[in-house]
FIDREN-429118 format. One line per 10 residues: number of its first residue (from 1); for each residue x, z, y of N, C-alpha, C. Coordinates in nm, 4 decimals. Atoms other than C-alpha are relative to their C-alpha. Layout:
REM residues N
NUM) X,Z,Y,X,Z,Y,X,Z,Y | ...
***
This chain:
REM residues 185
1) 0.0832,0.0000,-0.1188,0.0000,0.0000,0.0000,0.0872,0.0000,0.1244 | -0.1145,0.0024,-0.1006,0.2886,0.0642,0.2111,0.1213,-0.1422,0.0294 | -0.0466,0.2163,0.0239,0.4348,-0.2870,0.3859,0.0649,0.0419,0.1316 | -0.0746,-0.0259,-0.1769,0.7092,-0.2859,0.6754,-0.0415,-0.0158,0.0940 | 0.0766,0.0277,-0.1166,0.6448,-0.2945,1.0042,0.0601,-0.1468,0.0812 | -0.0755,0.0942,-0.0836,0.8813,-0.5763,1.0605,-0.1676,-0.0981,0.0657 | 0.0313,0.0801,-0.0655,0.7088,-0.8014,1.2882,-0.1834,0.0907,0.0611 | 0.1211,-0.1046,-0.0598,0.4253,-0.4900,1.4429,-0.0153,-0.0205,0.1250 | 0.0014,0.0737,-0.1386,0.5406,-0.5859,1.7709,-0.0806,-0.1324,0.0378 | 0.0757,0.0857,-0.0463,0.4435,-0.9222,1.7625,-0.1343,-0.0199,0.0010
11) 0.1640,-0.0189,0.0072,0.0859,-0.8485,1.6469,-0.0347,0.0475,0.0755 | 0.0220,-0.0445,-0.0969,0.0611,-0.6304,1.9043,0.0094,-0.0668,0.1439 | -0.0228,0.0077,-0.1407,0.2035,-0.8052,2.2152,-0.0402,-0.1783,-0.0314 | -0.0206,0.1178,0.0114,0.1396,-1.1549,2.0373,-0.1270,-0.0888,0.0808 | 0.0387,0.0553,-0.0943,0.0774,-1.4498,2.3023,-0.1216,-0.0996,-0.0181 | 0.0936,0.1293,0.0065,-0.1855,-1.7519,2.3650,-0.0689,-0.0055,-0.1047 | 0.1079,0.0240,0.1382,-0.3237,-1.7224,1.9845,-0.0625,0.1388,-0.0272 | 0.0671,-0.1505,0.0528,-0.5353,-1.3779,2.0124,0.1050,0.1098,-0.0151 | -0.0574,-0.1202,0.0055,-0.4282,-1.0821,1.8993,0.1511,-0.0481,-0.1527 | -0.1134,0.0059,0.0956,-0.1258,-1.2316,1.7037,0.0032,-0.0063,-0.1307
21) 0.0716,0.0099,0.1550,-0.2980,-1.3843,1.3894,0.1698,-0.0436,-0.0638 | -0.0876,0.0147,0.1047,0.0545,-1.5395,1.2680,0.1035,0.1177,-0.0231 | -0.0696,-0.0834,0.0410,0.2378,-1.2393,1.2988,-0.1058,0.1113,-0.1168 | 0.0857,-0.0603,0.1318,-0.0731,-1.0649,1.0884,0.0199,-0.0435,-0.0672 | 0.0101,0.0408,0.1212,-0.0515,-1.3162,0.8528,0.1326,0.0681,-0.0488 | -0.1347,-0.0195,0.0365,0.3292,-1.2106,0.8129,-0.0556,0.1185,-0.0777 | 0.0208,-0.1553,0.0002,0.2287,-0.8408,0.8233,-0.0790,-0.0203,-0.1718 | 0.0993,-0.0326,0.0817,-0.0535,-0.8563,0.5579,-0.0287,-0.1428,-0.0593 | 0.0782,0.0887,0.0580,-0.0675,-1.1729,0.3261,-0.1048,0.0380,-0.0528 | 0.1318,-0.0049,0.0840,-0.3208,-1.0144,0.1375,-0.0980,0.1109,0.0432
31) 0.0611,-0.0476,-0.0432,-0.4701,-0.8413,0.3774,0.0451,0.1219,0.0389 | -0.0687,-0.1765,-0.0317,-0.4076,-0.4717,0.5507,-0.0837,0.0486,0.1051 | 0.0394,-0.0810,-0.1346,-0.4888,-0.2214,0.8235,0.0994,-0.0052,0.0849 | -0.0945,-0.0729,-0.0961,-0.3801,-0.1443,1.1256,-0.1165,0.1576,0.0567 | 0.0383,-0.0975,-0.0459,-0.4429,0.2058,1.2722,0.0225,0.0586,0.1383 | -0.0611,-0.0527,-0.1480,-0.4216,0.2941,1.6099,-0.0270,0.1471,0.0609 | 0.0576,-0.1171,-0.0230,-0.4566,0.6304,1.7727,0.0228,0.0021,0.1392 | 0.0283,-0.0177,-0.1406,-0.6270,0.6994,2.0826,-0.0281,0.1817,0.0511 | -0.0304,-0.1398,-0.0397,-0.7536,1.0185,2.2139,-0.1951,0.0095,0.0394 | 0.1547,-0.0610,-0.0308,-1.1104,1.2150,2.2832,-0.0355,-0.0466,0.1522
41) 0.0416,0.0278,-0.2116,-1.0379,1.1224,2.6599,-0.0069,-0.1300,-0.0159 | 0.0325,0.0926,-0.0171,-1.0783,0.7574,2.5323,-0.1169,-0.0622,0.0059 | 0.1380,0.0035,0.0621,-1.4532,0.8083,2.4820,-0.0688,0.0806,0.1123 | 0.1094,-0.0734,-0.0789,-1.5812,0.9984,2.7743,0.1062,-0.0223,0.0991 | -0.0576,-0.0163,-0.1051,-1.5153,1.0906,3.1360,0.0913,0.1395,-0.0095 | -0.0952,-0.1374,0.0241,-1.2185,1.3647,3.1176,0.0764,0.0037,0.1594 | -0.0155,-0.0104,-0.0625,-1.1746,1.4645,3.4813,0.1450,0.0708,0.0026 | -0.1185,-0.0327,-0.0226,-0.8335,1.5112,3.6452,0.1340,-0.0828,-0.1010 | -0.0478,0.0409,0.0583,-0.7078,1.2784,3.3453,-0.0282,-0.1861,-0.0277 | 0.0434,0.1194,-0.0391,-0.8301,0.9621,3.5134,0.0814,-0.1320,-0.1222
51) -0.0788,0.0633,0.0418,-0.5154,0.7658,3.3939,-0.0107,-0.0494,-0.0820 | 0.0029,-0.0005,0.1415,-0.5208,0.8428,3.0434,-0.1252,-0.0580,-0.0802 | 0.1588,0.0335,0.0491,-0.8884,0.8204,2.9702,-0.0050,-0.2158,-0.0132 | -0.0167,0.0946,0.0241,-0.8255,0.4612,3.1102,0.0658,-0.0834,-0.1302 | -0.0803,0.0722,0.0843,-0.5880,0.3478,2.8904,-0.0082,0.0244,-0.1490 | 0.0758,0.0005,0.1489,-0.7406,0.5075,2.5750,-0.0963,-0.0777,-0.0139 | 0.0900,0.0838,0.0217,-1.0175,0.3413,2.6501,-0.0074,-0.1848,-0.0453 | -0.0920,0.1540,-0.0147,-0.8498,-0.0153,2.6797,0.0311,0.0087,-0.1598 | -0.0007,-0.0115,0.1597,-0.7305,0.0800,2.3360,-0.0862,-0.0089,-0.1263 | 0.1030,-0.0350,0.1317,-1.0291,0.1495,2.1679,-0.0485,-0.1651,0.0127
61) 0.0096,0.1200,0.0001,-1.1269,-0.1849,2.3457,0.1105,-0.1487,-0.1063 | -0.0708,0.0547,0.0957,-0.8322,-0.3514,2.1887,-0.0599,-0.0247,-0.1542 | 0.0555,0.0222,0.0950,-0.9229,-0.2756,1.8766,-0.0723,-0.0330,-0.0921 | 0.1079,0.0803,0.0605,-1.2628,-0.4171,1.8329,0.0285,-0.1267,-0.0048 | -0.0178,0.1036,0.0197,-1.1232,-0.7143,1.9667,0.0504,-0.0503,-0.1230 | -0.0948,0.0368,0.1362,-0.8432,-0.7375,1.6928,-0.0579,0.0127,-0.1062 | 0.0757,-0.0230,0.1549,-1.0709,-0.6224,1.4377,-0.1260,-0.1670,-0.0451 | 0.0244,0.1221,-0.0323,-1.2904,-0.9206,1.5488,0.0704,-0.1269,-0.0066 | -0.1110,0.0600,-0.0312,-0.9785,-1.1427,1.5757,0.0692,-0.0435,-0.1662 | -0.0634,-0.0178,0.1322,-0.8146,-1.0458,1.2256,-0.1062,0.0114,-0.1052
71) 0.1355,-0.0229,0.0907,-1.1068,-1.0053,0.9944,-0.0037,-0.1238,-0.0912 | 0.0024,0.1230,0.0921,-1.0806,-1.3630,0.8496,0.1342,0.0201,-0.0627 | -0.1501,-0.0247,0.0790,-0.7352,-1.2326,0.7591,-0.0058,0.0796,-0.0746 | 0.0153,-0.0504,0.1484,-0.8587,-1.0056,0.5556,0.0686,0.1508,0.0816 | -0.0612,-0.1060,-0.0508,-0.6700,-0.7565,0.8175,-0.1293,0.0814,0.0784 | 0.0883,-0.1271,-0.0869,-0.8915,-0.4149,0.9249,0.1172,0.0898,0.1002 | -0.0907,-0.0667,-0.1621,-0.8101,-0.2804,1.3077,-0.0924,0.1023,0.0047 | 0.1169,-0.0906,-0.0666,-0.9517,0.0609,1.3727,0.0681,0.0959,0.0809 | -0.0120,-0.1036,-0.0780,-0.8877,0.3571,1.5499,-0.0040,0.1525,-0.0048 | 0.0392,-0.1512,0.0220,-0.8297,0.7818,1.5409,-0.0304,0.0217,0.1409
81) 0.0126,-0.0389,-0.1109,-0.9628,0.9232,1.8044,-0.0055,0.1894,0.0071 | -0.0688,-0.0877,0.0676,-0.7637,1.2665,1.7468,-0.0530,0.1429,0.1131 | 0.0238,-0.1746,-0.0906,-0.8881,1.6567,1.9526,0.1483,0.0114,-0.0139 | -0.0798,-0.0459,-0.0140,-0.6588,1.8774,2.0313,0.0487,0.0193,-0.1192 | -0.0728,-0.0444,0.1645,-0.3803,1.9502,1.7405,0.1352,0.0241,0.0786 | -0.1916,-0.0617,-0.0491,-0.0422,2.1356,1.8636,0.0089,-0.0636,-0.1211 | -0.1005,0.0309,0.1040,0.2339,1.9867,1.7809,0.1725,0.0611,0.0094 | -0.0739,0.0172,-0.0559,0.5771,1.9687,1.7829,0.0443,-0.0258,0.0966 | -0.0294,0.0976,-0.1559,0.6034,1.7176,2.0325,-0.1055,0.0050,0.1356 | 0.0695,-0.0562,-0.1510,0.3271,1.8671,2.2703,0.1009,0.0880,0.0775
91) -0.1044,-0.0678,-0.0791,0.4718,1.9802,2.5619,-0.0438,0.1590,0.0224 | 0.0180,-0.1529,0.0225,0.4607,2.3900,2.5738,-0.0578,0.0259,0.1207 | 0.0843,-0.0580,-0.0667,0.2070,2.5670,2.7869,-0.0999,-0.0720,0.0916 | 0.1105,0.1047,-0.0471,-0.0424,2.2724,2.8586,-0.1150,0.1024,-0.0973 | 0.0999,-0.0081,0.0028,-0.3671,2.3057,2.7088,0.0172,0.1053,-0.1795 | -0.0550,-0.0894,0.0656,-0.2766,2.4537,2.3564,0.0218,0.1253,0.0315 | -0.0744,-0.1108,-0.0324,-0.0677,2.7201,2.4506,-0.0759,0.1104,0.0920 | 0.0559,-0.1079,-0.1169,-0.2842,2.8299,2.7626,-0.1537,0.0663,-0.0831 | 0.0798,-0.0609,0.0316,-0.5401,3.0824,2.6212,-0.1050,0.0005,0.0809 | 0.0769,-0.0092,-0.1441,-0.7589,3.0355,2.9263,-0.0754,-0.1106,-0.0554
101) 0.0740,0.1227,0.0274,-0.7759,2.6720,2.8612,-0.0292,-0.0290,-0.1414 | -0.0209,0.0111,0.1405,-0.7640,2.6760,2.4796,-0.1417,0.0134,-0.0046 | 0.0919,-0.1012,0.0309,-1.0709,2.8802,2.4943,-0.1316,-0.1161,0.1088 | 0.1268,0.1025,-0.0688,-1.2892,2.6076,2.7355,0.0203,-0.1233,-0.0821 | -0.0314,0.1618,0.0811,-1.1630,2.3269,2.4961,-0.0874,0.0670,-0.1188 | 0.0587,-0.0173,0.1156,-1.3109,2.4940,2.2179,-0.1527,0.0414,-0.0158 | 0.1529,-0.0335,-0.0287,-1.6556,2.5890,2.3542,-0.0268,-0.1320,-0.0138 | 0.0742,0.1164,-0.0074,-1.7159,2.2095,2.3680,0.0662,-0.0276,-0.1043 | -0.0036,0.0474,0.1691,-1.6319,2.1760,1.9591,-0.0757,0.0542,-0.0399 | 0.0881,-0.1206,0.1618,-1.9167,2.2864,1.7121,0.0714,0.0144,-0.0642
111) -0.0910,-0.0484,0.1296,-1.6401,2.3315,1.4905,0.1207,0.1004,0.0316 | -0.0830,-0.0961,-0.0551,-1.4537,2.5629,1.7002,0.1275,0.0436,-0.0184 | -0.1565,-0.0290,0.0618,-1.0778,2.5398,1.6352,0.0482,-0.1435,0.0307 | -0.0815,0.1174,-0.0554,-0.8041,2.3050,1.7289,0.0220,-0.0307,-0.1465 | 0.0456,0.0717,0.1557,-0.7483,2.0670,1.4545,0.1589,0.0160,-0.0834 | -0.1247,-0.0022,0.0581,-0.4011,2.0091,1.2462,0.0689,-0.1438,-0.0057 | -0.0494,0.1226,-0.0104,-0.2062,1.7452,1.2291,-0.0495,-0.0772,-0.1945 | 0.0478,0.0061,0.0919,-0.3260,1.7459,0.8554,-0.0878,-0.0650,0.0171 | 0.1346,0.0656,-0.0030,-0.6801,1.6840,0.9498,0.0421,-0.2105,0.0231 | -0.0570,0.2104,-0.0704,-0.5170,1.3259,1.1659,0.0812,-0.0811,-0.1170
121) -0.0549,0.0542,0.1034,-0.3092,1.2611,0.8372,-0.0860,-0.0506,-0.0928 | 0.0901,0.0506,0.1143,-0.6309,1.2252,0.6122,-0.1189,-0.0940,0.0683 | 0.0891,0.1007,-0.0542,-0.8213,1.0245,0.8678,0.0793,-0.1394,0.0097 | -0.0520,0.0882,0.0518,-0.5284,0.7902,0.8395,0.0143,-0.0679,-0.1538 | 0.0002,0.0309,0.1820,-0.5144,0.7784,0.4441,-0.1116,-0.0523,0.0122 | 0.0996,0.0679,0.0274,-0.8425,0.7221,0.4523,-0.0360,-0.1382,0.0759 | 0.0090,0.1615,-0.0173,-0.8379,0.4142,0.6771,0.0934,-0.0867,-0.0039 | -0.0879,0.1156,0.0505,-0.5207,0.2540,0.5264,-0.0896,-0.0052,-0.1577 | 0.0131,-0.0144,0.1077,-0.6695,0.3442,0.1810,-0.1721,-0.1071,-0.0215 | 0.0926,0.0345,0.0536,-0.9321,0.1520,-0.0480,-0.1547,0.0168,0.0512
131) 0.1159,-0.0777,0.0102,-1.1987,0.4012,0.0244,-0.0685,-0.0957,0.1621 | 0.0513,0.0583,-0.1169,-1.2292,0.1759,0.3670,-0.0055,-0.1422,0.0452 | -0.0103,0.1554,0.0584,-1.2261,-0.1599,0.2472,-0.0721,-0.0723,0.1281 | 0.0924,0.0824,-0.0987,-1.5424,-0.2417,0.4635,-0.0123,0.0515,0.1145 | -0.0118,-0.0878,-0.1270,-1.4470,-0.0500,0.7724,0.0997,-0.0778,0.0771 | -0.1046,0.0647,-0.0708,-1.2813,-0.2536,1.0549,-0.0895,0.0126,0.1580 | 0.0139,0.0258,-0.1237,-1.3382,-0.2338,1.4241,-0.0741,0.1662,0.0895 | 0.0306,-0.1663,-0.0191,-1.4258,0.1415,1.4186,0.0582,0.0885,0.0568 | -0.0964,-0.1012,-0.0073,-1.2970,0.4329,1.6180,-0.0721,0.1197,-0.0754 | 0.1005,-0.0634,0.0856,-1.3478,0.7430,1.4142,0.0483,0.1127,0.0970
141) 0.0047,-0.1122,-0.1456,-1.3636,1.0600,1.6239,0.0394,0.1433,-0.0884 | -0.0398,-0.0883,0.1028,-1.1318,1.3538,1.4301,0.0516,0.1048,0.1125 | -0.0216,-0.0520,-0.0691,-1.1947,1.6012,1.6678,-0.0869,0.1480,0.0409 | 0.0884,-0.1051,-0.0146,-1.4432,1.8650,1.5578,-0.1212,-0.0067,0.0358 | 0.1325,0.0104,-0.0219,-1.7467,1.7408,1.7089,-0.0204,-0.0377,0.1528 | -0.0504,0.0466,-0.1515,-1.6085,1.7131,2.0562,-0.1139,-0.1180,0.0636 | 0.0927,0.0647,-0.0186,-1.7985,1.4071,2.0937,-0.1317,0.0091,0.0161 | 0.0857,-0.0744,0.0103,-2.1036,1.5832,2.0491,-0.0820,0.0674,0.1290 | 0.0470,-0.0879,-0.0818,-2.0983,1.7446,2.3191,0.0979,-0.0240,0.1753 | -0.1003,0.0423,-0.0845,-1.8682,1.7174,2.7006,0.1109,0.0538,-0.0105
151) -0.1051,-0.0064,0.0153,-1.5169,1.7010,2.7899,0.0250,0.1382,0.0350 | -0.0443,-0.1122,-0.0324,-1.3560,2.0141,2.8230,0.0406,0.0099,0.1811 | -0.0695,0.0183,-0.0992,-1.2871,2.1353,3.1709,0.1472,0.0276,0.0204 | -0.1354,0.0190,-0.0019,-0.9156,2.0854,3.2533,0.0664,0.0153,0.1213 | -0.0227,-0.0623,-0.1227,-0.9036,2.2487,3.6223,0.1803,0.0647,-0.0217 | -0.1540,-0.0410,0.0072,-0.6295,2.4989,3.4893,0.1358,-0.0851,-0.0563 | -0.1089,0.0403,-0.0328,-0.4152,2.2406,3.3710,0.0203,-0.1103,0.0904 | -0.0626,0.0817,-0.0953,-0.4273,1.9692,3.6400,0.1036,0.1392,0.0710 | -0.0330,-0.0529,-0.1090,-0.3427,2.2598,3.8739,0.1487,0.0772,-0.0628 | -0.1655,-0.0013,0.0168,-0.0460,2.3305,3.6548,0.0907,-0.0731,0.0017
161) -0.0934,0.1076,0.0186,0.0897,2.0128,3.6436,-0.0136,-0.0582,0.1251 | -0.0096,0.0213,-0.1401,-0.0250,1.9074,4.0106,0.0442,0.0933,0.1006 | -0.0188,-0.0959,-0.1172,-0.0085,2.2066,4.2172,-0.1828,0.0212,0.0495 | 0.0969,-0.0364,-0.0733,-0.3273,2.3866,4.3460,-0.0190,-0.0641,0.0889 | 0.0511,0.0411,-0.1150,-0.2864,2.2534,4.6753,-0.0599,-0.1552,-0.0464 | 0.0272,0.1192,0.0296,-0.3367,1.8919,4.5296,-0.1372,-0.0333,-0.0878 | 0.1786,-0.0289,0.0597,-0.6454,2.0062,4.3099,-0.1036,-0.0262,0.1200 | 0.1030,-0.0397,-0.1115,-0.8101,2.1444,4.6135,-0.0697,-0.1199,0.0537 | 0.0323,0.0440,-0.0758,-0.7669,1.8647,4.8205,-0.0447,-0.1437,-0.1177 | 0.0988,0.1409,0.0929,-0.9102,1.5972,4.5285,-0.1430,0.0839,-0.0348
171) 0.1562,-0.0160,0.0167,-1.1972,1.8201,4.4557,-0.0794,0.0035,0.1105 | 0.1060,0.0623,-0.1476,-1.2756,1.7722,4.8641,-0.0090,-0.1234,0.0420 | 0.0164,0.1528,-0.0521,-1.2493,1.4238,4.8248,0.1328,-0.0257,0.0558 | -0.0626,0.0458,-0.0583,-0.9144,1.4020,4.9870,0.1264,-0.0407,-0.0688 | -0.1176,0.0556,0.0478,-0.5899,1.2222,4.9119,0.0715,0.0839,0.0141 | -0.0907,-0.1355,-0.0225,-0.3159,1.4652,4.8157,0.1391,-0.0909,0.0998 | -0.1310,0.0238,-0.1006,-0.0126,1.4476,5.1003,0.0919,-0.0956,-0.1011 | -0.1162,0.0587,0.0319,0.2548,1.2397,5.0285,0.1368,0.0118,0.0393 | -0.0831,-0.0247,-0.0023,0.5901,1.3429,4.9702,0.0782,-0.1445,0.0621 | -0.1055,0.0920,-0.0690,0.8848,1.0972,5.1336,0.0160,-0.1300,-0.0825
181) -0.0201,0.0461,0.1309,0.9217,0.9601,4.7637,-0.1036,-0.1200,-0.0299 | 0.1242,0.0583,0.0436,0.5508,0.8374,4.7475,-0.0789,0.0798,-0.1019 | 0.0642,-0.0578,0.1160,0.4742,1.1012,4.4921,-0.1105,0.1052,0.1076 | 0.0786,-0.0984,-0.0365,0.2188,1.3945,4.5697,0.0787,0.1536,0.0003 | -0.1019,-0.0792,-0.0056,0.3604,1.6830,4.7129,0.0177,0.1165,-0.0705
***
């Protein structure tokens, strides 16, 4: 089931012919997945995380296309759309870590608990694996229920990672100052 990634790039970035049917064909003569992983903020409005939300979203878009795109190839495109799960590679005292915010992220899960990286490992098995043969163009939402219900509020960490004063002045509507740089001060 397992097939290199040589040529993942070009499916991905590949030009003028769609979503890069001859580098799929490379990828998957006899057909395959791809899996992409987006995020809970690719599926709703997640204030203060404007950016991100965008560009998950674009993703999830992606994916129907390609799933649309690749499908005569026999290739399935879908999507995780993963909750919170500390990791390693999260950065320390964001949303995790802060007990404040941990605790408003988890009021908006019926399933009440941050997830594992386990849980995101068997939502992958299961859409490289058999069991998802007829599944293509799907995001699947492995995030407790999140969906269910709204985004968490995320006040305390913009205002850790912006600065209070820069909160303030976006929740009055105003443009935060600009440092010399162009950044926000």
């Amino acid at each position: 089931m397992s097939r290199p990634l040589a040529g993942f790039g070009a499916l991905i970035t590949g030009g003028g012919g769609g979503f890069g049917r001859s580098a799929a064909a490379r990828l998957a003569r006899d057909g395959g997945s791809v899996i992409c992983l987006s995020s809970t903020a690719g599926g709703g409005s997640f204030p203060f995380m404007g950016s991100y939300s965008i560009a998950k979203a674009a993703l999830e878009a992606l994916v129907r296309v390609a799933a649309d795109e690749l499908g005569a190839l026999d290739v399935r495109v879908n999507a995780i759309r993963p909750g919170l799960v500390p990791t390693d590679a999260a950065k320390p005292g964001l949303i995790a870590a802060d007990e404040t915010q941990r605790a408003r992220v988890l009021r908006e899960k019926p399933l009440a608990r941050v997830g594992t990286a386990d849980d995101i490992a068997e939502a992958v098995r299961y859409l490289a694996g058999p069991e998802s043969s007829w599944v293509t163009g799907a995001v699947l939402p492995v995030e407790g229920g999140n969906h269910l219900r709204r985004a968490a509020d995320l006040e305390i960490l913009a205002r850790k990672v912006c600065g209070d004063d820069t909160v303030d002045r976006a929740l009055r509507g105003r443009l935060p100052e600009r440092s010399g740089r162009g950044t926000p001060k």
